[in-house]
C-alpha positions in Angstrom: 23.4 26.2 5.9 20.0 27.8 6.9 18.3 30.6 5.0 15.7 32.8 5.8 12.7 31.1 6.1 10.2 31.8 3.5 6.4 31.4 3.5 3.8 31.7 0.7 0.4 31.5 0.8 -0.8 30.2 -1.9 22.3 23.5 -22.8 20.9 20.5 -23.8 23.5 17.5 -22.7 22.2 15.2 -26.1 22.3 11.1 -25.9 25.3 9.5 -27.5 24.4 7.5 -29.9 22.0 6.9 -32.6 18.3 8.5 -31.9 14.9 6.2 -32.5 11.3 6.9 -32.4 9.5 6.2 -28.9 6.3 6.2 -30.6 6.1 2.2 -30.1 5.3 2.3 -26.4 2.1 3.6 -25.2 2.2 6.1 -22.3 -1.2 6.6 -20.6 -1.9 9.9 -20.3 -2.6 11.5 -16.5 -5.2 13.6 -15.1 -4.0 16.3 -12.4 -4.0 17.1 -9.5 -0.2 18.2 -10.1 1.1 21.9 -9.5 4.6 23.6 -9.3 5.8 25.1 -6.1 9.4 25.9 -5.6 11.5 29.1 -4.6 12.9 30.6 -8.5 16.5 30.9 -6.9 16.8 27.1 -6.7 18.9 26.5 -9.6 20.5 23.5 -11.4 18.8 20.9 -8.7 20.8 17.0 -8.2 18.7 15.5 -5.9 15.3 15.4 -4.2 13.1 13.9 -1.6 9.9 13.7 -0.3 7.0 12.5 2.4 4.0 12.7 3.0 1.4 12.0 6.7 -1.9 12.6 7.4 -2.2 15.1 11.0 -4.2 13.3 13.0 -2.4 12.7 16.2 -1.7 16.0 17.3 -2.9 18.9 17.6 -2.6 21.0 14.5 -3.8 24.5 13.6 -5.5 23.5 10.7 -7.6 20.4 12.5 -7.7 17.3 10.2 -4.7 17.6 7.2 -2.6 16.3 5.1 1.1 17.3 5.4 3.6 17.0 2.2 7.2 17.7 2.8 9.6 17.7 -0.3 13.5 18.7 -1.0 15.8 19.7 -3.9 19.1 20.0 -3.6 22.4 21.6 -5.3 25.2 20.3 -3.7 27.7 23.3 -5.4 29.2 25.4 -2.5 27.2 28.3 -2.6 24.2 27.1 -4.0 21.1 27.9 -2.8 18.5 24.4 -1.8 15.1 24.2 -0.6 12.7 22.1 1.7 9.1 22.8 1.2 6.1 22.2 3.5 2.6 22.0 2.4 -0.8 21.6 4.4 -3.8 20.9 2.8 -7.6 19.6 3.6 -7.6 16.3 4.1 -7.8 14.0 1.0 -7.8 16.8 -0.9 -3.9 17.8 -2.0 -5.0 20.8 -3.9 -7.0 22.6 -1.8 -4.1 24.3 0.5 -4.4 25.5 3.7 -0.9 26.5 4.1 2.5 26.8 1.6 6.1 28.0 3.1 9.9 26.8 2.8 13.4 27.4 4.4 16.3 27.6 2.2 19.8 26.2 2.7 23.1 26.7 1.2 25.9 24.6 1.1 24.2 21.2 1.9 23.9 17.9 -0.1 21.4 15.3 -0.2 18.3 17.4 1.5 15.9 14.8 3.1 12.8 14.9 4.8 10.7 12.9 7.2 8.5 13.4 10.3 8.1 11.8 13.8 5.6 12.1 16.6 7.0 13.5 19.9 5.1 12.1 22.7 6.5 14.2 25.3 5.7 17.5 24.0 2.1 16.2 22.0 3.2 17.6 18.8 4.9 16.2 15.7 8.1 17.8 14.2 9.3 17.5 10.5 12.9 16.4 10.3 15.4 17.5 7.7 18.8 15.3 7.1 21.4 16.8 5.3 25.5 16.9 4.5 27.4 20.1 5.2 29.9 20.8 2.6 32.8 20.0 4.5 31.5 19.8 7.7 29.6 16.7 8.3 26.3 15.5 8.9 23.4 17.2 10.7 19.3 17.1 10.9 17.4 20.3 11.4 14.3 19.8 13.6 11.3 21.6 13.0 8.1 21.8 15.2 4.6 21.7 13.7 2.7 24.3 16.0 -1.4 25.5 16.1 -0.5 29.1 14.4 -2.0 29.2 11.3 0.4 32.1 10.5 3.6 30.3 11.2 2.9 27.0 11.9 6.7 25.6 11.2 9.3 26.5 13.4 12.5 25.3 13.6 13.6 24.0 16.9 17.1 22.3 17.1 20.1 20.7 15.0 21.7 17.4 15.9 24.7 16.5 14.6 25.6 13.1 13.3 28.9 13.4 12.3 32.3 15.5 11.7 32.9 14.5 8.3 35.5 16.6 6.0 34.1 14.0 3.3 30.9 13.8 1.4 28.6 10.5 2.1 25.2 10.0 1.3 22.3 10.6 4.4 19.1 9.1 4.0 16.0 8.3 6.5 12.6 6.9 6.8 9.6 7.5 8.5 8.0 4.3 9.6 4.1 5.9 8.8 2.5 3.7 11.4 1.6 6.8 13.9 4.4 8.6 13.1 6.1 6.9 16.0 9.7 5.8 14.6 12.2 7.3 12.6 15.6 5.8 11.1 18.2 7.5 9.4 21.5 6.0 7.6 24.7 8.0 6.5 28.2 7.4 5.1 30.7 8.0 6.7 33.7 7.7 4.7 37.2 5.9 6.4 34.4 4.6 9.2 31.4 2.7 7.1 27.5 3.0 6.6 26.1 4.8 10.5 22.5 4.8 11.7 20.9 6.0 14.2 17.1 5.4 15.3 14.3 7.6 17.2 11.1 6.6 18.7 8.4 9.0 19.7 10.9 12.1 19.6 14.0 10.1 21.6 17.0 9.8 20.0 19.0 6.3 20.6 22.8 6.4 20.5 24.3 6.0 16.7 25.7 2.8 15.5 27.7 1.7 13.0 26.8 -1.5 10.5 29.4 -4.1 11.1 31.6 -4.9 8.3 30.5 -2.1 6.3 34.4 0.0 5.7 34.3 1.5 2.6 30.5 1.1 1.3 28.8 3.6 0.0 25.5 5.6 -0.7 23.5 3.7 1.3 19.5 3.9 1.6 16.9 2.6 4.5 13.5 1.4 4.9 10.8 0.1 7.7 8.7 -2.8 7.3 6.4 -4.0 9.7 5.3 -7.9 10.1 3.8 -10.3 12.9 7.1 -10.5 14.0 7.9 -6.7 14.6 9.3 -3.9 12.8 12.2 -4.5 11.2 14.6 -1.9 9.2 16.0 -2.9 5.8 19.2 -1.1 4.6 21.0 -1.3 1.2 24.7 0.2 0.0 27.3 -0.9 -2.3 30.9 -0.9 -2.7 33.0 0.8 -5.5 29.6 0.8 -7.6 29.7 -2.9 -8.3 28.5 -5.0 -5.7 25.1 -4.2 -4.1 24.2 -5.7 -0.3 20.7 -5.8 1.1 20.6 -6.5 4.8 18.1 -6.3 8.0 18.2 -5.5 11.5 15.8 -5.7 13.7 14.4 -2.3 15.1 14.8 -2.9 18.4 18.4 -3.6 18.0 18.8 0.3 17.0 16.9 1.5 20.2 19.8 -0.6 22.1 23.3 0.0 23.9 26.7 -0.4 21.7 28.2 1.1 18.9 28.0 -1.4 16.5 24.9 -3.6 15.0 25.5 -7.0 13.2 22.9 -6.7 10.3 21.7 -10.1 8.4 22.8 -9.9 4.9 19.9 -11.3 2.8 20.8 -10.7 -0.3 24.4 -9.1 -2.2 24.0 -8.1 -6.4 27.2 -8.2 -8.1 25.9 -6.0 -11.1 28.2 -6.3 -14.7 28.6 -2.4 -15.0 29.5 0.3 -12.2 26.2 1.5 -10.9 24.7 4.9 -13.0 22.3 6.1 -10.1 21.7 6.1 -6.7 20.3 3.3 -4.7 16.7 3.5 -3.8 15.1 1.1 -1.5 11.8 0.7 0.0 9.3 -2.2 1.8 5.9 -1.9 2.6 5.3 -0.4 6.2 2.9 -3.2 7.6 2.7 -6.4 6.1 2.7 -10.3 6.3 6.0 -10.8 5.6 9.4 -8.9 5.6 9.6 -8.0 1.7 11.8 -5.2 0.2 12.8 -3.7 -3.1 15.4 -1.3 -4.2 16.0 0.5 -8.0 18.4 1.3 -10.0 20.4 1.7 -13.5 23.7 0.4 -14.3 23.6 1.3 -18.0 21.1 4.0 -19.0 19.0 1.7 -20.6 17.7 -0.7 -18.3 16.0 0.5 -15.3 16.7 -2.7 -12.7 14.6 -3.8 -9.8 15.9 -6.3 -7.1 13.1 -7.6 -5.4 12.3 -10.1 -2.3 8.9 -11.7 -2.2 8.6 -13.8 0.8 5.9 -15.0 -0.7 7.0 -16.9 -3.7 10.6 -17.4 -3.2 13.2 -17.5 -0.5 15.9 -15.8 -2.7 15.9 -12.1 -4.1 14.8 -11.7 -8.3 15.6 -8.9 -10.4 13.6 -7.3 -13.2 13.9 -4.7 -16.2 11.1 -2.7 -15.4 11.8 -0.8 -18.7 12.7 -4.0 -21.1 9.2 -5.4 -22.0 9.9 -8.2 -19.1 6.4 -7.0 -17.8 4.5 -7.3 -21.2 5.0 -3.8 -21.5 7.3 -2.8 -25.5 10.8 -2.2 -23.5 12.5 1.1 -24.6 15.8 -0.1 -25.2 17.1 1.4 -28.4 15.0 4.1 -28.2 15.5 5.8 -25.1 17.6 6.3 -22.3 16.8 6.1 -18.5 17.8 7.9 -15.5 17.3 8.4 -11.5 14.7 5.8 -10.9 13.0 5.4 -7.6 10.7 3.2 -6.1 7.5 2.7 -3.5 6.5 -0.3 -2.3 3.6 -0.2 -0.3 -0.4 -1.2 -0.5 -1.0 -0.8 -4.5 -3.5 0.5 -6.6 -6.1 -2.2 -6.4 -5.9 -2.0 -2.4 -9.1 0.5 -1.9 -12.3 -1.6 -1.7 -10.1 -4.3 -1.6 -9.1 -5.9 2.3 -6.7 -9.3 0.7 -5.2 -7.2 -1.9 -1.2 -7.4 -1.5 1.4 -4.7 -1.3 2.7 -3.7 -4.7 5.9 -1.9 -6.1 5.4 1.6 -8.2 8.8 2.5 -9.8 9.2 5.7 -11.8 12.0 7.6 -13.6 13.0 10.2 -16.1 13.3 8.9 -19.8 15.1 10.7 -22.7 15.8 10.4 -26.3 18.3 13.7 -26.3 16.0 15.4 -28.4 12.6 16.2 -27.6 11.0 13.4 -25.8 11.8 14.2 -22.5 9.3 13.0 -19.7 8.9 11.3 -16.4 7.3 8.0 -16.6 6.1 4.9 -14.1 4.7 1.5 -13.7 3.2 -0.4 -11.5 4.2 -4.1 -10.8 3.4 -7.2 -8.5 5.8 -7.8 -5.9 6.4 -10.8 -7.3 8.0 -9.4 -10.3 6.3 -11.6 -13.1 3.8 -8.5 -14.8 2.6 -4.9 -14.5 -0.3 -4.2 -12.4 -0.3 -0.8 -14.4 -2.0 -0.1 -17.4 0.6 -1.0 -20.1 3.0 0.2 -21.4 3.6 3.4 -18.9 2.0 6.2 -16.7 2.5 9.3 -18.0 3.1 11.6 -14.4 0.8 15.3 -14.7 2.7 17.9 -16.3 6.1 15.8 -16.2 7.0 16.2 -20.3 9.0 18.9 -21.5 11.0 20.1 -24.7 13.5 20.7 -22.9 16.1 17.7 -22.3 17.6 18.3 -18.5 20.3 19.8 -18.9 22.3 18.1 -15.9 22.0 14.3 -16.7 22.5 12.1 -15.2 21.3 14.5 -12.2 17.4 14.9 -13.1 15.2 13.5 -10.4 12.2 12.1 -9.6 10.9 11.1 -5.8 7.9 9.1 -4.4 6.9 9.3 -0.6 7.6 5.8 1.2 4.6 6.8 3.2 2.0 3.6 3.1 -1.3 3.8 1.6 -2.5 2.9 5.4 -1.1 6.0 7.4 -0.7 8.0 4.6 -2.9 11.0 2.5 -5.5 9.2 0.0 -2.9 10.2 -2.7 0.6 8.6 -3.2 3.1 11.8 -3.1 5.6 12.8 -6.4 8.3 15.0 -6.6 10.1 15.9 -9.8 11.7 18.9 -11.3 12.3 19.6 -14.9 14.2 22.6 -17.0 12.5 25.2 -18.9 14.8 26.1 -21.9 13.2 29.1 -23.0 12.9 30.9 -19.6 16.1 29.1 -18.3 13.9 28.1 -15.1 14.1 24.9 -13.2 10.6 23.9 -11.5 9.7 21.3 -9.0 6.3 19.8 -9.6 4.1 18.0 -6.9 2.0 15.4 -8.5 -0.8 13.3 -6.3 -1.5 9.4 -7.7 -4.8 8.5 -6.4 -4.5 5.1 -5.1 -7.6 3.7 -6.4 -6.9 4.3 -10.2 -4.2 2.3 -11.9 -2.6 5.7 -14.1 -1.8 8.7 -12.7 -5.0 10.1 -11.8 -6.8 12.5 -9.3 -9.8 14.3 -8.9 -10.6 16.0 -12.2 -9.3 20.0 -12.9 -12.0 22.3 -12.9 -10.0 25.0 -13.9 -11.4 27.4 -11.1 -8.8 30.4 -9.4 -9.8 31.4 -6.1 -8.9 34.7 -4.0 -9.9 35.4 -0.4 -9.4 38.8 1.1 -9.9 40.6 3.5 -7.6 38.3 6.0 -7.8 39.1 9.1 -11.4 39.9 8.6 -14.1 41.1 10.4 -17.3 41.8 9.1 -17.1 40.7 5.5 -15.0 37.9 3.2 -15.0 38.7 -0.3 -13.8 35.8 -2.7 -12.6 36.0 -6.0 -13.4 33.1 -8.4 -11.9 32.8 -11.8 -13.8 30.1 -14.1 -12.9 28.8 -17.7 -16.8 27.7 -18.1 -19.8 27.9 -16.8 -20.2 26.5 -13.3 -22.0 26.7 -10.1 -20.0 28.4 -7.3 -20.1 27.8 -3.6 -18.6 29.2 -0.7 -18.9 28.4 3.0 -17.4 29.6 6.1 -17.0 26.6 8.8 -15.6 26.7 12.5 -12.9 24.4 13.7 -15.7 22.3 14.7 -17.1 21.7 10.9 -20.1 23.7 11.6 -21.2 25.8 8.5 -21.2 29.7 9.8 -21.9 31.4 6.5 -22.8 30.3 3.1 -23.3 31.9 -0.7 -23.7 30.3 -3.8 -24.1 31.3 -7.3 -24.3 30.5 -11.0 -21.6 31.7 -13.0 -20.5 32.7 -16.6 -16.9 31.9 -17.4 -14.8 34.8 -15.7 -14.0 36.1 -13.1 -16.7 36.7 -10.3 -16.9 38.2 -6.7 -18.9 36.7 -3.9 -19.3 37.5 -0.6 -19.8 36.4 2.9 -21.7 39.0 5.1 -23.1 40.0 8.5 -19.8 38.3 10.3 -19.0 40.8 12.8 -20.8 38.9 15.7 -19.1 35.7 15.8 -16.3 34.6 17.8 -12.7 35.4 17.0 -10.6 32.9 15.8 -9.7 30.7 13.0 -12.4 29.4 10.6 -11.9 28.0 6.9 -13.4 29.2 3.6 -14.4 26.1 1.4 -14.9 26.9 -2.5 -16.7 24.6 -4.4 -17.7 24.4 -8.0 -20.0 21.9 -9.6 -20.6 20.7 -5.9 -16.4 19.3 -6.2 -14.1 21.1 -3.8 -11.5 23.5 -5.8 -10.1 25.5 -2.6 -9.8 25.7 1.3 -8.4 28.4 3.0 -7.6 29.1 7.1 -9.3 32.7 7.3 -8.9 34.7 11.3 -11.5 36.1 12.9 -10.1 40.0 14.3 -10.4 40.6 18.0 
């Protein structure tokens, strides 16, 4: 199961079929911020996750950040699988503070989430995962105010006994952290949840009239009339239930809970991909939507908008339904998944409604090989995206996965309300050359409708010594000319030490002197160029 914990500071399997040009859609290109962080050993990946919160409850050793969490997983017995943790200054996902992992073995379906625990002020990351043949557990980890080890893991609870593989999921309702829900199959028993609020655990129950479903996925949603948890599973591949229960029901006595069905999809083929479901955290109404592909050419959304229709729709993201040029005939489609939450014309914008962003890996078997997305309305009629499709940073390759259907592509069910100023993506990808399999961590600002962040400035920053004591050197690697800046701040925000520079492209040194007087403890290096932050860094203060 567990691994040592690690910390860090800073074939081809070709399409069947007859081969087109893509070249008839248009795929807007992205601007970063997107980077690759993953432990080498992690090899021939089948699943991912992620989520992302901002830290602002509790105390933290890095004051005000923004915490990404992300999995990937190979389920083979032996295999080695990875959850990674990242902090980072606050609306800034490049500029880290802090990088680390913990590896795991012999585990499927690595999720992650986080949860507020009120009685001991702190907030813990969560990690839900299948035991090859033992059953299903979640690792509990606390977020603590070391800047040197600031994840610890705490406990395991164990959810079930299972010989038999079923799928776990869970979601974090963002709203403060404060609730947590996770969902599991339990095969020869049916779909089990089980809820927690504010670090307590409530006993598990199991969905009535659930026996032999399968690979089942959960979501919050938040309206006037309370929060409200939204689960989806199928049976034998074929015929796809929605259903809702309300929270409180979860945080009651019993073993079982009598969900409403809202919505069942009997699809024409057996399903291709996993089920993946989300609904906008707090809303007006209680809408969801879930993803999938049942063919490899269509990539299917069912949809409930409350606000147009009392009955759920389904679209073809990837058909040209949207007045996008579909890519049918000219490309296959795998492992999409889905975020519905406060879109991309939200910022600036108080009446703007929640939108759905749905992404997934496309292939032609050959060299187009590349994760895409779109944006839509909720009511499923047109894309709110850019047409035809958003290019994600850094997520083409020569290289066609060599595991399909098993690629994978994640977006954090975070809301744009609770959540970092950038919607979180995880996706991993095969290098064919060096035989290396990377997991990439891309940021979508909310405010733009393509992929975009802050633009790279190309700039490769160093501090040393750390510990210090009377002097910080930093190292600062340009590609062009640019004016530097560096500035040492207290947890407070008040500027201890500057130094700023012009610089040639190159690598350059600049220091911070006369330091030795001031008070031990942690401060943080800020690195600016062109007055646009590139780098923070948690720096101690020696006794």
């Amino acid at each position: 199961m567990l691994r040592p914990l690690k910390t860090l500071t800073l074939s081809s399997c070709l399409i069947a079929g007859t081969i087109f040009n893509a070249a008839a859609q248009f795929y807007v290109p992205p601007i970063g911020p997107e980077f690759i962080y993953g432990d080498p050993s992690v090899g021939k990946p089948q699943s991912i996750s992620c989520y992302a919160f901002r830290g602002l409850n509790t105390p933290m050793a890095f004051g005000q950040t923004d915490v990404y969490l992300a999995a990937w997983t190979n389920p083979d017995p032996g295999a080695v699988s990875e959850v990674t943790w990242q902090f980072s200054v606050s609306g800034s996902p490049t500029a880290l503070l802090y990088q680390g992992s913990q590896l795991y073995t012999d585990v499927a379906d690595l999720e992650v989430g986080a949860m507020r625990n009120l009685g001991t002020n702190t907030t813990q990351i969560y990690v839900a995962y299948y035991k090859l043949g033992s059953g299903h557990f979640v690792d509990i980890y606390d977020i603590t105010t070391s800047p040197f080890n600031p994840v610890v893991y705490n406990t395991t609870m164990n959810l079930s006994s299972s010989p038999t593989y079923g799928r776990i999921r869970m979601d974090s309702h963002s709203t403060e952290l404060r609730d947590m829900v996770i969902v599991w199959e339990e095969p020869g028993v049916g779909i089990r949840t089980m809820a927690g609020r504010d670090g307590t655990w409530y006993a598990p129950k199991t969905l009535d009239n659930t026996f032999g479903e399968a690979g089942p996925d959960v979501a919050f949603c938040r309206t006037n009339n309370g929060i409200n948890v939204h689960y989806v599973h199928h049976k034998v591949g074929m015929v796809i239930t929605e259903s809702v229960v309300p929270y409180s029901a979860l945080l009651g006595g019993g073993s079982i809970v009598y969900p409403s069905v809202e919505d069942v999809n009997v699809l024409s083929n057996p399903l291709r991909s996993r089920l993946m479901l989300d609904a906008p955290d707090d809303y007006n109404v209680d809408n969801w939507a879930y993803t999938y592909t049942d063919n490899h050419i269509d990539i299917s959304v069912q949809y409930m908008d409350h606000n147009t229709s009392s009955t759920a729709g389904n679209v073809s993201v990837s058909s040209g339904a949207l007045g996008n040029v579909g890519t049918a005939g000219s490309l296959k489609v795998f492992t999409p998944t889905i975020h519905y939450g406060m879109g991309a014309l939200a910022p600036g914008n108080p009446g703007a409604t929640d939108q759905i962003h749905v992404g997934w890996y496309s292939t032609d078997g050959i060299g187009f090989n590349r994760y895409i997305a779109l944006e839509m309305n909720e009511s499923g009629s047109s894309l709110i995206s850019p047409a035809d499709y958003l290019d994600l940073p850094s997520g083409s390759n020569a290289t066609t996965y060599p595991l399909l259907p098993y690629t994978g592509i994640a977006f954090s069910k975070g809301d744009l309300k609770y959540a970092p100023d950038y919607m979180y993506a995880v996706y991993y990808d095969y290098d064919g050359p060096s035989g290396q399999f990377n997991l990439h961590h891309a940021f979508h600002d909310w405010g733009t409708g393509a992929f975009k962040g802050t633009k790279d400035l190309k700039a490769v920053t160093g501090t040393y010594p750390n510990p210090f004591n009377e002097t910080i050197n930093t190292s600062v690697t340009l590609k062009e000319a640019g004016v530097a800046t560096v500035e040492l701040f207290d947890i407070t925000g008040k500027v201890i030490a500057q130094t700023k520079a012009s610089l040639t492209a190159g690598t350059h040194s600049l220091q911070l002197n006369g330091l030795q007087n001031i008070t031990p403890g942690v401060y943080f290096i800020n690195t600016t160029i062109n007055g646009l932050k590139t780098d923070s860094k948690a720096v101690v203060k020696q006794q």
